[in-house]
N, CA, C and O atoms as a GROMACS GRO file, in nm:
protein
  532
    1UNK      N    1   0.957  -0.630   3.288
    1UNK     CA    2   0.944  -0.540   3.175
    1UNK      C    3   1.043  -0.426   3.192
    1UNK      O    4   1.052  -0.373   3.302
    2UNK      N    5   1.097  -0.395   3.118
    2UNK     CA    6   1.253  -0.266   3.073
    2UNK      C    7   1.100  -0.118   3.063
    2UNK      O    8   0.988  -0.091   3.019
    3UNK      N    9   1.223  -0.067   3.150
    3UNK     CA   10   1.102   0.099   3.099
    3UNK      C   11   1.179   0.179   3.118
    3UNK      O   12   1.222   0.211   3.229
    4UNK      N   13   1.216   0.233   2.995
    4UNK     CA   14   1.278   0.369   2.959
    4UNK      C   15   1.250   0.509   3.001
    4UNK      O   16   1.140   0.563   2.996
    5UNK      N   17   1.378   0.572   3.050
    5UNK     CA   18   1.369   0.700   3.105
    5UNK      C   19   1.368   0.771   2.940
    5UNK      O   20   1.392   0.719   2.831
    6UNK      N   21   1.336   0.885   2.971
    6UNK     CA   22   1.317   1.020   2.864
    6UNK      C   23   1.430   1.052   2.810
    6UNK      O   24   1.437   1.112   2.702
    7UNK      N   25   1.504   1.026   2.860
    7UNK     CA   26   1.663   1.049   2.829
    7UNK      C   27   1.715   0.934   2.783
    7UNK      O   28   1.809   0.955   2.706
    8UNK      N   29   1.685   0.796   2.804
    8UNK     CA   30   1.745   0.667   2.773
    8UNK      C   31   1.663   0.654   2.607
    8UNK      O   32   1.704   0.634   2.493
    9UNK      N   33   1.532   0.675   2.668
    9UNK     CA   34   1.400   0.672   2.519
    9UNK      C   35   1.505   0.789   2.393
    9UNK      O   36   1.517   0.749   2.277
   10UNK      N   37   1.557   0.898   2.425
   10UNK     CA   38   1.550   1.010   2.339
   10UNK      C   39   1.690   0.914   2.274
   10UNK      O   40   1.682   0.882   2.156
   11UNK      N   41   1.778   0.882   2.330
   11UNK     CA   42   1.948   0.802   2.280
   11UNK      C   43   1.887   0.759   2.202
   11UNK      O   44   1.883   0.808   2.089
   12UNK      N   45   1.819   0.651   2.239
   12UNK     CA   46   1.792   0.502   2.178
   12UNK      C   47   1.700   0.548   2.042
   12UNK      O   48   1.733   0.486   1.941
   13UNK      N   49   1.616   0.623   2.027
   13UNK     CA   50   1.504   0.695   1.970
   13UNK      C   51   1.558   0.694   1.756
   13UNK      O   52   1.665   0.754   1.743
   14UNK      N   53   1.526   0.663   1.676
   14UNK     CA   54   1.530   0.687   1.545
   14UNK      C   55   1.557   0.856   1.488
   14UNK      O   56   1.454   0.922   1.475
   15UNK      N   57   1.684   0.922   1.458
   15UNK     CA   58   1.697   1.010   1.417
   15UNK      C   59   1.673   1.095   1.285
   15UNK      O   60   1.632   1.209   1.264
   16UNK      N   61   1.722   0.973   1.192
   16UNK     CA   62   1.731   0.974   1.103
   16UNK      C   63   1.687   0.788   0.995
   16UNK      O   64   1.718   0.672   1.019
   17UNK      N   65   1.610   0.850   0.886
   17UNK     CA   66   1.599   0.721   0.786
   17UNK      C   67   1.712   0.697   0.736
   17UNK      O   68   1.732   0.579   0.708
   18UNK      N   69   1.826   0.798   0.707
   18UNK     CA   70   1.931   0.801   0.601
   18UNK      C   71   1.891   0.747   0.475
   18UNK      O   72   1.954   0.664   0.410
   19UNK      N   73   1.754   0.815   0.437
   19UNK     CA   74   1.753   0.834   0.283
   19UNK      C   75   1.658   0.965   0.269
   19UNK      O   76   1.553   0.999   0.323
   20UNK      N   77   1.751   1.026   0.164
   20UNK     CA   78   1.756   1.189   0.139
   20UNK      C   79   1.561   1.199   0.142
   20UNK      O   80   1.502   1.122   0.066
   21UNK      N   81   1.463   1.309   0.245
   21UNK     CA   82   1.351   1.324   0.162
   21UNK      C   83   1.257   1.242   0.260
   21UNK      O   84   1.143   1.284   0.277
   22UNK      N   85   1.300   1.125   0.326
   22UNK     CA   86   1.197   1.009   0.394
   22UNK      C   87   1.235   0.999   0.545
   22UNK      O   88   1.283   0.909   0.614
   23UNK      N   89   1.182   1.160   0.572
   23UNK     CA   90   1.157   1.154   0.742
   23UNK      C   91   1.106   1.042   0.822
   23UNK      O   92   1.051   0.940   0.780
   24UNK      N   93   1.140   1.086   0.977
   24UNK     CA   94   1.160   0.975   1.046
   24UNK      C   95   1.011   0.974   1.075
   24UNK      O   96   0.964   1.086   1.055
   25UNK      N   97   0.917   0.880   1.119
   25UNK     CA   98   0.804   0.888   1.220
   25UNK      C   99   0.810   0.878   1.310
   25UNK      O  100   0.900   0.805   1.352
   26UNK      N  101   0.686   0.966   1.440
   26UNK     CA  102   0.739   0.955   1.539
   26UNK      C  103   0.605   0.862   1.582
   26UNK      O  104   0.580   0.844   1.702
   27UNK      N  105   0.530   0.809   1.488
   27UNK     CA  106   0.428   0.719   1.552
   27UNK      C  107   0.366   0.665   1.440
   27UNK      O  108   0.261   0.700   1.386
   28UNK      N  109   0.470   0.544   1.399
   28UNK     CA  110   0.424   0.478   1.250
   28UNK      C  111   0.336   0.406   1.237
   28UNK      O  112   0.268   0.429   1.138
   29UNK      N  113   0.293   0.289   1.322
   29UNK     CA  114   0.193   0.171   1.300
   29UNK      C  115   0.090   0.217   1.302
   29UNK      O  116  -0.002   0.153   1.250
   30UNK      N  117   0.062   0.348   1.362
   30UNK     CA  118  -0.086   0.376   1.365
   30UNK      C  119  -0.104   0.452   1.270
   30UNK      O  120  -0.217   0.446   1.221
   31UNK      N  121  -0.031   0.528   1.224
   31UNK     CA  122  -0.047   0.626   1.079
   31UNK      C  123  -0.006   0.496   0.954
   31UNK      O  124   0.018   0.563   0.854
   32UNK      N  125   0.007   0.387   0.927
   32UNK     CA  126  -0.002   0.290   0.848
   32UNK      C  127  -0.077   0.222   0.841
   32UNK      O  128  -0.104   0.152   0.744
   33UNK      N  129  -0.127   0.225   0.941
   33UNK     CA  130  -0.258   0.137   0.974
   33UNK      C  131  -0.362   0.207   0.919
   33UNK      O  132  -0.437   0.153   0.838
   34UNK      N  133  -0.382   0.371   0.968
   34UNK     CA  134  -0.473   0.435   0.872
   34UNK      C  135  -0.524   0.457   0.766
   34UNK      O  136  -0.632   0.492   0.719
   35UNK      N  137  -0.374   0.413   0.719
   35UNK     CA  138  -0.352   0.441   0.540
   35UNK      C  139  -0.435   0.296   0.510
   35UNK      O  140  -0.547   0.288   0.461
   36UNK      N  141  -0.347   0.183   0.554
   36UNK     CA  142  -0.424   0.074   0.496
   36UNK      C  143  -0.592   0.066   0.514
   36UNK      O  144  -0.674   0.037   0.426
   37UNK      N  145  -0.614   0.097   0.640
   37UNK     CA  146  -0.776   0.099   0.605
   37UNK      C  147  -0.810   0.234   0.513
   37UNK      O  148  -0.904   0.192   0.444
   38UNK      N  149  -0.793   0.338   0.484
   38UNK     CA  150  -0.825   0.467   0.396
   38UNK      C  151  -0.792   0.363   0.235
   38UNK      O  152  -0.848   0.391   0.129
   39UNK      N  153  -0.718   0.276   0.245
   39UNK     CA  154  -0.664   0.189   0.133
   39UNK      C  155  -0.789   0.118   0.055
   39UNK      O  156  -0.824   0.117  -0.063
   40UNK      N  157  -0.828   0.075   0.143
   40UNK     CA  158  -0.927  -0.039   0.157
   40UNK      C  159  -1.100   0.025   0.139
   40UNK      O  160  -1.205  -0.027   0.102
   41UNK      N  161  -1.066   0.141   0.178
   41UNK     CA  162  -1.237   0.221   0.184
   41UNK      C  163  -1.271   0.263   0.078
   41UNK      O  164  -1.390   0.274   0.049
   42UNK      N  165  -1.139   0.309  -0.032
   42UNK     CA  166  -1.127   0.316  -0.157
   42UNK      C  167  -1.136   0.211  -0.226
   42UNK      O  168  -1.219   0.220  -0.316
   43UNK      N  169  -1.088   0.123  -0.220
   43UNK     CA  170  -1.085   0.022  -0.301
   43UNK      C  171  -1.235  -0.022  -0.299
   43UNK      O  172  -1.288  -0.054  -0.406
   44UNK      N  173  -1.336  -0.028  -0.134
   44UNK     CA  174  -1.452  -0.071  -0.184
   44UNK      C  175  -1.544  -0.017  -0.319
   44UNK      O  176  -1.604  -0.079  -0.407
   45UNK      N  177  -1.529   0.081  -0.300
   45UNK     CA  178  -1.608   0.153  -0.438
   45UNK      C  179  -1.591   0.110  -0.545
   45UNK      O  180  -1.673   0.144  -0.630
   46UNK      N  181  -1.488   0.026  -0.584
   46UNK     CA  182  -1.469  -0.062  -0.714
   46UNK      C  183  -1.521  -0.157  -0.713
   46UNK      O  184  -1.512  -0.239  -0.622
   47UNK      N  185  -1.599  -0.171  -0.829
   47UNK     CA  186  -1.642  -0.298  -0.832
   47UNK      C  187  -1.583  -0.438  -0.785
   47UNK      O  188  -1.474  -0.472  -0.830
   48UNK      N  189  -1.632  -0.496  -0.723
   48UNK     CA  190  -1.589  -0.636  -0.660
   48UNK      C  191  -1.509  -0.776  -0.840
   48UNK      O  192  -1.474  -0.894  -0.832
   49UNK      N  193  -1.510  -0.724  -0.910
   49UNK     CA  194  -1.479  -0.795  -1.035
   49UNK      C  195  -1.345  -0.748  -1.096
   49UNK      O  196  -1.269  -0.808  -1.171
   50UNK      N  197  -1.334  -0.594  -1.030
   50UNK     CA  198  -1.206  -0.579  -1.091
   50UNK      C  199  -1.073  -0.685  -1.049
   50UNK      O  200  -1.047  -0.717  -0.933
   51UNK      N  201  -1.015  -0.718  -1.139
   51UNK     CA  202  -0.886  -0.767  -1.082
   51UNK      C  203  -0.799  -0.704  -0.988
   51UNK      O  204  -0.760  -0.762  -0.886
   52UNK      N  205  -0.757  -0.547  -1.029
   52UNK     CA  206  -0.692  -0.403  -0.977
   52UNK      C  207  -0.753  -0.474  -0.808
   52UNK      O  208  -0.680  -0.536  -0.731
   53UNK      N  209  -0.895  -0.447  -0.783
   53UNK     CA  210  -0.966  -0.468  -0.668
   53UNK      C  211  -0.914  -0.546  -0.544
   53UNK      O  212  -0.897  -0.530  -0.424
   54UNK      N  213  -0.898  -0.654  -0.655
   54UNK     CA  214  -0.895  -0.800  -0.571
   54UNK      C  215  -0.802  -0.839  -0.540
   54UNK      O  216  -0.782  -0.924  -0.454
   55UNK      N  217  -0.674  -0.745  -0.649
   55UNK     CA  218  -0.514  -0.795  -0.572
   55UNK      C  219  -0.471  -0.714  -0.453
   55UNK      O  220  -0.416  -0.746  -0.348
   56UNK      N  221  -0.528  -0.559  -0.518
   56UNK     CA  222  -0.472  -0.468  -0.405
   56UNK      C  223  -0.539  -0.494  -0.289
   56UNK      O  224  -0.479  -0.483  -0.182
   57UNK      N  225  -0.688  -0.538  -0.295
   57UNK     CA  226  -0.759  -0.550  -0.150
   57UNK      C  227  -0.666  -0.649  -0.067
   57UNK      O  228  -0.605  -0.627   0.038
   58UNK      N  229  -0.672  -0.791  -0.163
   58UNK     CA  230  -0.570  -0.900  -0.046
   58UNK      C  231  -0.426  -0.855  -0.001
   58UNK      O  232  -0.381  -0.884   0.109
   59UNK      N  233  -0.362  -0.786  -0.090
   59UNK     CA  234  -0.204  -0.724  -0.005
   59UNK      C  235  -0.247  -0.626   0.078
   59UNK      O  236  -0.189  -0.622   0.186
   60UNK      N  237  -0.311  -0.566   0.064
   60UNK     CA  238  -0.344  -0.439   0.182
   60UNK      C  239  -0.417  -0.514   0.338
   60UNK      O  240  -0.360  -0.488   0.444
   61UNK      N  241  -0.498  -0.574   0.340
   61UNK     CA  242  -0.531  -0.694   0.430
   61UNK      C  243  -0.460  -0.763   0.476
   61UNK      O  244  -0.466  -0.772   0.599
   62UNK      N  245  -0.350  -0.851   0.398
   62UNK     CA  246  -0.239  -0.925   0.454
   62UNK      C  247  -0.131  -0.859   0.498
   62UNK      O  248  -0.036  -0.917   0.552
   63UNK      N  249  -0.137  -0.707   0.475
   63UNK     CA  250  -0.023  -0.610   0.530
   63UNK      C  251  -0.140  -0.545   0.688
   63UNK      O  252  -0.092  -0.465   0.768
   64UNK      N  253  -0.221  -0.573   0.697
   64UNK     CA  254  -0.298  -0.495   0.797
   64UNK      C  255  -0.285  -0.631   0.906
   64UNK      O  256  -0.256  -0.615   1.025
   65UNK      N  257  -0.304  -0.731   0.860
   65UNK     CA  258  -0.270  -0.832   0.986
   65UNK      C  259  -0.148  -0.849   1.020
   65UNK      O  260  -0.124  -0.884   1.136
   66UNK      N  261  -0.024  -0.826   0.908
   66UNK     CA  262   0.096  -0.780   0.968
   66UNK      C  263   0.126  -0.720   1.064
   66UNK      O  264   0.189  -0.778   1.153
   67UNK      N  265   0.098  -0.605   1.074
   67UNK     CA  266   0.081  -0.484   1.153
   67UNK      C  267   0.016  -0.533   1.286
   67UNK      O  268   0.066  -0.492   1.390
   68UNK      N  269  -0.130  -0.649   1.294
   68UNK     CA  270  -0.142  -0.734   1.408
   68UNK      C  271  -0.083  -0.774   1.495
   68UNK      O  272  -0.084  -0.749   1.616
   69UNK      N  273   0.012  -0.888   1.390
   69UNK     CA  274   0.107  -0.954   1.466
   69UNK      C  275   0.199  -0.906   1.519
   69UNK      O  276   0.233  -0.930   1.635
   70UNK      N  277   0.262  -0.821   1.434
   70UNK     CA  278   0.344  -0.721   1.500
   70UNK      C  279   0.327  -0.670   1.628
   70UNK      O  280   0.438  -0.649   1.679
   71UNK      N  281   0.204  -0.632   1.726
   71UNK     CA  282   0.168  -0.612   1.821
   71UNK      C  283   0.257  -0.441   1.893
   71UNK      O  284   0.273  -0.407   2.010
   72UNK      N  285   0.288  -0.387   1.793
   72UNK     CA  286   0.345  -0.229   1.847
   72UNK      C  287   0.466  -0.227   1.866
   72UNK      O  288   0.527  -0.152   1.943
   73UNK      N  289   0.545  -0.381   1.734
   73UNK     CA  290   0.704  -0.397   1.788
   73UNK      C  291   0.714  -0.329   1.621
   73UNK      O  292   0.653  -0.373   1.524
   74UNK      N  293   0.802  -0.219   1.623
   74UNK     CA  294   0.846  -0.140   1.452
   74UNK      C  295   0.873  -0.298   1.441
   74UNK      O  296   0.792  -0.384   1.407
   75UNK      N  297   1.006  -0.313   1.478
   75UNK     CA  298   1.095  -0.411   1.388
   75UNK      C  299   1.040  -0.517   1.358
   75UNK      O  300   1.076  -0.568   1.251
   76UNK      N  301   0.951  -0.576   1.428
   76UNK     CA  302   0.892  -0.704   1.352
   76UNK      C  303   0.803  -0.659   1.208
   76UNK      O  304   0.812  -0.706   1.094
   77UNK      N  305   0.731  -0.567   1.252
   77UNK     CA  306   0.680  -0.556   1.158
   77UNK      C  307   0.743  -0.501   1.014
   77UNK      O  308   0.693  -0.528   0.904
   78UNK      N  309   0.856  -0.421   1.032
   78UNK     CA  310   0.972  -0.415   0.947
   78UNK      C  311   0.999  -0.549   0.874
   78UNK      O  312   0.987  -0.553   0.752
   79UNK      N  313   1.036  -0.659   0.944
   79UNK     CA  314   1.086  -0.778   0.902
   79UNK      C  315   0.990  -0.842   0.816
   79UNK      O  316   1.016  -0.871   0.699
   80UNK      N  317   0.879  -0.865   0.872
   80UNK     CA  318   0.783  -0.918   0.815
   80UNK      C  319   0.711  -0.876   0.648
   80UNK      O  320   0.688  -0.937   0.544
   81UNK      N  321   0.696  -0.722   0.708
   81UNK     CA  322   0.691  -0.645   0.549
   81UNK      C  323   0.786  -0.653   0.425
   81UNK      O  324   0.761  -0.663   0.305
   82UNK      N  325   0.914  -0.646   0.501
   82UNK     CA  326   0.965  -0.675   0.426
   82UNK      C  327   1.035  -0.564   0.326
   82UNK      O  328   1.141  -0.577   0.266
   83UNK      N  329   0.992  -0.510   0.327
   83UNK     CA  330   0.978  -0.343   0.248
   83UNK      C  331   1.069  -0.237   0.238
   83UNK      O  332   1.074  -0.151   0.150
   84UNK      N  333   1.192  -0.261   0.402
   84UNK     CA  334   1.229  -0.171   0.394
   84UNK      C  335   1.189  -0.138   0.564
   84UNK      O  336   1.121  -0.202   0.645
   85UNK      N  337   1.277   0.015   0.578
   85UNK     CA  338   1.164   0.052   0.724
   85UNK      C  339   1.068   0.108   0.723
   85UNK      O  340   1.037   0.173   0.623
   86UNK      N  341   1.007   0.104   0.807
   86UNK     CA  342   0.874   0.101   0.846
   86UNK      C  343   0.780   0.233   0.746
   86UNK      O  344   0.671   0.228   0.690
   87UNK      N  345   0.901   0.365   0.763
   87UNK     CA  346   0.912   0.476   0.682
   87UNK      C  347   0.887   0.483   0.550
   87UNK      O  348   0.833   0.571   0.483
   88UNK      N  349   0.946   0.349   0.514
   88UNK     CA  350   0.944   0.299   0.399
   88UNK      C  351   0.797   0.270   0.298
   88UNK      O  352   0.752   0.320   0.195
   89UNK      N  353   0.757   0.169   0.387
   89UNK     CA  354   0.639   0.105   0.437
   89UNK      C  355   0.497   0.211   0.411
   89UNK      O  356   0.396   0.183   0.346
   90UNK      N  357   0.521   0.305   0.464
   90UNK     CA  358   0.473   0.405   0.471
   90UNK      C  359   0.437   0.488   0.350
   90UNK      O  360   0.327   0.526   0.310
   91UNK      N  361   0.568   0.507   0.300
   91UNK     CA  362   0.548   0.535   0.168
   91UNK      C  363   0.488   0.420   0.044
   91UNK      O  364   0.406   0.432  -0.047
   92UNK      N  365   0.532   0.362   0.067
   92UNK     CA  366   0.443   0.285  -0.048
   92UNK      C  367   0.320   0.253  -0.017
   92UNK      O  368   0.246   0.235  -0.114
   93UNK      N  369   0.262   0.236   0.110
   93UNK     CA  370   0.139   0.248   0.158
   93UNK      C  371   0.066   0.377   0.109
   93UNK      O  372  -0.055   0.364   0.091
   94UNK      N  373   0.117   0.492   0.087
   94UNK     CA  374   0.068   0.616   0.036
   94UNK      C  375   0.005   0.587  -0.099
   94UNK      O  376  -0.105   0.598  -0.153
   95UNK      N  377   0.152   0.536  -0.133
   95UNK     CA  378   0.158   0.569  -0.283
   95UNK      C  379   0.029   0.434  -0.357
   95UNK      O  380  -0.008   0.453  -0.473
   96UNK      N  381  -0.029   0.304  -0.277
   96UNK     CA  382  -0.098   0.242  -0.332
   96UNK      C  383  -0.256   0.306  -0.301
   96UNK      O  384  -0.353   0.266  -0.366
   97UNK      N  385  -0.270   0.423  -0.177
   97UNK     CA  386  -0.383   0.457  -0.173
   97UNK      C  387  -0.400   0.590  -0.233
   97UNK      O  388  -0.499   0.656  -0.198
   98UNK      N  389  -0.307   0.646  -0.329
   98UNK     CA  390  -0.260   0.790  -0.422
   98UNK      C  391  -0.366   0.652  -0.602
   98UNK      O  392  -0.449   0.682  -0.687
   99UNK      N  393  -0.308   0.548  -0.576
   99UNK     CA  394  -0.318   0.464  -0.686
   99UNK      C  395  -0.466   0.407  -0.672
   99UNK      O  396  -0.516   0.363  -0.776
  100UNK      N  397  -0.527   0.404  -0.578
  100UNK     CA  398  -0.677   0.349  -0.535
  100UNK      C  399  -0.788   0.450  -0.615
  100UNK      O  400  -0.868   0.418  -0.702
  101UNK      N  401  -0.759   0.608  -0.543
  101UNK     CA  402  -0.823   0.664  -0.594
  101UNK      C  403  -0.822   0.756  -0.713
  101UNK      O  404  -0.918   0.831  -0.727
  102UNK      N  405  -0.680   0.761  -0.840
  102UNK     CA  406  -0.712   0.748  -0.890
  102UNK      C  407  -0.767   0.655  -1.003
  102UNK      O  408  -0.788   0.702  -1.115
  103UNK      N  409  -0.795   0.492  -0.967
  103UNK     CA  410  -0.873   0.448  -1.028
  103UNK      C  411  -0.989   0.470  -1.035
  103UNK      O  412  -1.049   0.459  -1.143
  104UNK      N  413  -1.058   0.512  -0.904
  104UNK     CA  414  -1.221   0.562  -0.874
  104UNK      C  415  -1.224   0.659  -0.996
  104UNK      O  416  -1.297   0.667  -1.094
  105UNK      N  417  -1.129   0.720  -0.957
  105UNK     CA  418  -1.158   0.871  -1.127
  105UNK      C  419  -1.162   0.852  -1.255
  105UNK      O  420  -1.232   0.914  -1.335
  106UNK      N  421  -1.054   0.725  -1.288
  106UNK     CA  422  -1.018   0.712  -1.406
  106UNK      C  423  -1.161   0.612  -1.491
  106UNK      O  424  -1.208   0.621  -1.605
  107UNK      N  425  -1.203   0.502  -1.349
  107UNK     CA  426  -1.333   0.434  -1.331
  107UNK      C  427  -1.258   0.335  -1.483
  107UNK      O  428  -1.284   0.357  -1.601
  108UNK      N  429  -1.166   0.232  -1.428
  108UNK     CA  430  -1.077   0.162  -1.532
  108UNK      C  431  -1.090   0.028  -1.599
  108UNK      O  432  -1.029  -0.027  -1.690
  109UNK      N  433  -1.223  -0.015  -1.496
  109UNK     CA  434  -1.355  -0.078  -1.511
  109UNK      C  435  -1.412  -0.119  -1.617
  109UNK      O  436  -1.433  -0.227  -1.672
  110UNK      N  437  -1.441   0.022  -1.642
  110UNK     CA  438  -1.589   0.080  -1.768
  110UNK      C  439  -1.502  -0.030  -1.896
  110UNK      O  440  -1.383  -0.056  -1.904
  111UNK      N  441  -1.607  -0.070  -1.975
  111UNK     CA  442  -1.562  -0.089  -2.096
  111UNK      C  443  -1.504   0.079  -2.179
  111UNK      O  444  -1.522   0.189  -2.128
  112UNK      N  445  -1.434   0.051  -2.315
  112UNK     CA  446  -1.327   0.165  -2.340
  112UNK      C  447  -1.463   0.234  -2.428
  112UNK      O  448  -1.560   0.170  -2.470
  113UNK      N  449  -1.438   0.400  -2.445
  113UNK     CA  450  -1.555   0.459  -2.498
  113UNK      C  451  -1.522   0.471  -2.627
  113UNK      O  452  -1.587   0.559  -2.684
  114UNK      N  453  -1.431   0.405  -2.704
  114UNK     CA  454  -1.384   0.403  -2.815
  114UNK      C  455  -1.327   0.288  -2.870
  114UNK      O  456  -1.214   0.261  -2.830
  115UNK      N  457  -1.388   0.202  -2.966
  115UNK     CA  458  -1.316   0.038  -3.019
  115UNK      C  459  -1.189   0.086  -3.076
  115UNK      O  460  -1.171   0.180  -3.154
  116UNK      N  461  -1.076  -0.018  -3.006
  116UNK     CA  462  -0.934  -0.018  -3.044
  116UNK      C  463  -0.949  -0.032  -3.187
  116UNK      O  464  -1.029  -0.091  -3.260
  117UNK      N  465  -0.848   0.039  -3.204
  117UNK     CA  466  -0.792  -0.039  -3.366
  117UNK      C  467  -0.719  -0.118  -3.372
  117UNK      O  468  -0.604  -0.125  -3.327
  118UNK      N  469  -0.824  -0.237  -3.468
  118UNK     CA  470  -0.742  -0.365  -3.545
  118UNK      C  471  -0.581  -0.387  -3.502
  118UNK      O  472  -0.497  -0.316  -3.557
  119UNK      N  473  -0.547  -0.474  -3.417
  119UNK     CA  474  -0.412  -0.507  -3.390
  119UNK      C  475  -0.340  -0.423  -3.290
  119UNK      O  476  -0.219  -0.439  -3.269
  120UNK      N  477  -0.420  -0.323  -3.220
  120UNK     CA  478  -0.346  -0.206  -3.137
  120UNK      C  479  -0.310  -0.291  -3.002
  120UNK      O  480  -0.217  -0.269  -2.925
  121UNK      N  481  -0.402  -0.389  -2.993
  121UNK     CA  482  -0.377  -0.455  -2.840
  121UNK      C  483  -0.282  -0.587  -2.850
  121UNK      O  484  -0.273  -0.654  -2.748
  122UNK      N  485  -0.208  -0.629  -2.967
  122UNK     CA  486  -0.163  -0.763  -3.024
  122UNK      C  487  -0.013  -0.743  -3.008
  122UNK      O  488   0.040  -0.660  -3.081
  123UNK      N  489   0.062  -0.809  -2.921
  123UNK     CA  490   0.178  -0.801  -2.871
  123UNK      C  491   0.261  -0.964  -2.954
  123UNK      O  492   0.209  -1.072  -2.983
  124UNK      N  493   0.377  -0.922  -2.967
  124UNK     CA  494   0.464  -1.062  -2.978
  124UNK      C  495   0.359  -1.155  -3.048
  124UNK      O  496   0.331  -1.258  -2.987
  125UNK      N  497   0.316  -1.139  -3.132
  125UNK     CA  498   0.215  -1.214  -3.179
  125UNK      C  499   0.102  -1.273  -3.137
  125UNK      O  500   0.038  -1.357  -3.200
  126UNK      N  501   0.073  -1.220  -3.006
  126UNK     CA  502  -0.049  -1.251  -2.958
  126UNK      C  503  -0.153  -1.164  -2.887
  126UNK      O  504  -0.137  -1.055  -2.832
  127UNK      N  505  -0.274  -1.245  -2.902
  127UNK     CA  506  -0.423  -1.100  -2.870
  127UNK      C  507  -0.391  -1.066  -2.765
  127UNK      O  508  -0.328  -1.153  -2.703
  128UNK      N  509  -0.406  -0.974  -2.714
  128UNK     CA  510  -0.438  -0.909  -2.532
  128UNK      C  511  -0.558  -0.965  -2.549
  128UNK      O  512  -0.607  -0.948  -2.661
  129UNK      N  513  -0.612  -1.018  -2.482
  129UNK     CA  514  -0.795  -0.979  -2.394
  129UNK      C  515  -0.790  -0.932  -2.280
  129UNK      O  516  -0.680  -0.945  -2.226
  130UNK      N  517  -0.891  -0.869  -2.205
  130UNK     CA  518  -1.007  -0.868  -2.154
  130UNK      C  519  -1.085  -0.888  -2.107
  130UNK      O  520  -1.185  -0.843  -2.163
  131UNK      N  521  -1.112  -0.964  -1.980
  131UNK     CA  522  -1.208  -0.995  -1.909
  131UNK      C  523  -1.325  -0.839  -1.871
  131UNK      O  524  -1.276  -0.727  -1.859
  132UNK      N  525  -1.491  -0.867  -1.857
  132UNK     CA  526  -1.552  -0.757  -1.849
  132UNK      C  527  -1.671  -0.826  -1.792
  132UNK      O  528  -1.740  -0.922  -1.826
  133UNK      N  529  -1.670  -0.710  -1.653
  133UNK     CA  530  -1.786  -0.785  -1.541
  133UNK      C  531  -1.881  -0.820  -1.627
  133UNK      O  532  -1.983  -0.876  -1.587
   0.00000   0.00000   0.00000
């Protein structure tokens, strides 16, 4: 096993993302990992019927066993995600648990407290529907 001096660690070490705004981390998998479960703790509170629910629950899950396999290597798990770096990763991990809860608020669920008007939901010539637990 290779084991880095403090000085070899600091060279080798991530300085910069080089994109304006999206600091570096200095300890990502576990602050992503957080997010995805904080992801997921939100999402329970939605009803189990929402669609919203059921897609974001399975990508957030299949990004948390990522992070598994990965086993504490960034770059695999970089590769695997797919996303971008890890930083990256990060951010959109935010931004889907910024998107979790406000559905809890918006509660997007509920049937609407007001009937559309005639043709408001009718695109390209055809109905929208609606599925409703």
């Amino acid at each position: 096993m290779f084991r880095c001096t403090r000085t070899l660690l600091t060279a080798v070490a991530k300085r910069s993302t080089g994109i304006t705004g999206l600091q570096v981390s200095a300890n990502p998998l576990p602050e992503l990992k957080k997010t995805y479960e904080d992801t997921l703790q939100a999402l329970s509170a939605i009803p189990q019927a929402s669609v919203y629910r059921q897609a974001a629950e399975a990508l957030t899950q299949h990004k948390l066993k990522v992070l598994e396999r990965a086993n504490g290597d960034v770059h695999a798990a970089e590769k695997e995600l797919n996303e971008g770096q890890i930083e990256e990763s990060m951010d959109i991990a935010q931004d889907e648990l910024s998107v979790a809860t406000k559905m809890l608020e918006w509660k997007a669920w509920e049937p609407l407290e007001e009937k559309p008007e005639p043709g408001q939901w009718t695109y390209f010539g055809k109905e929208a529907t609606a599925s409703t637990p």
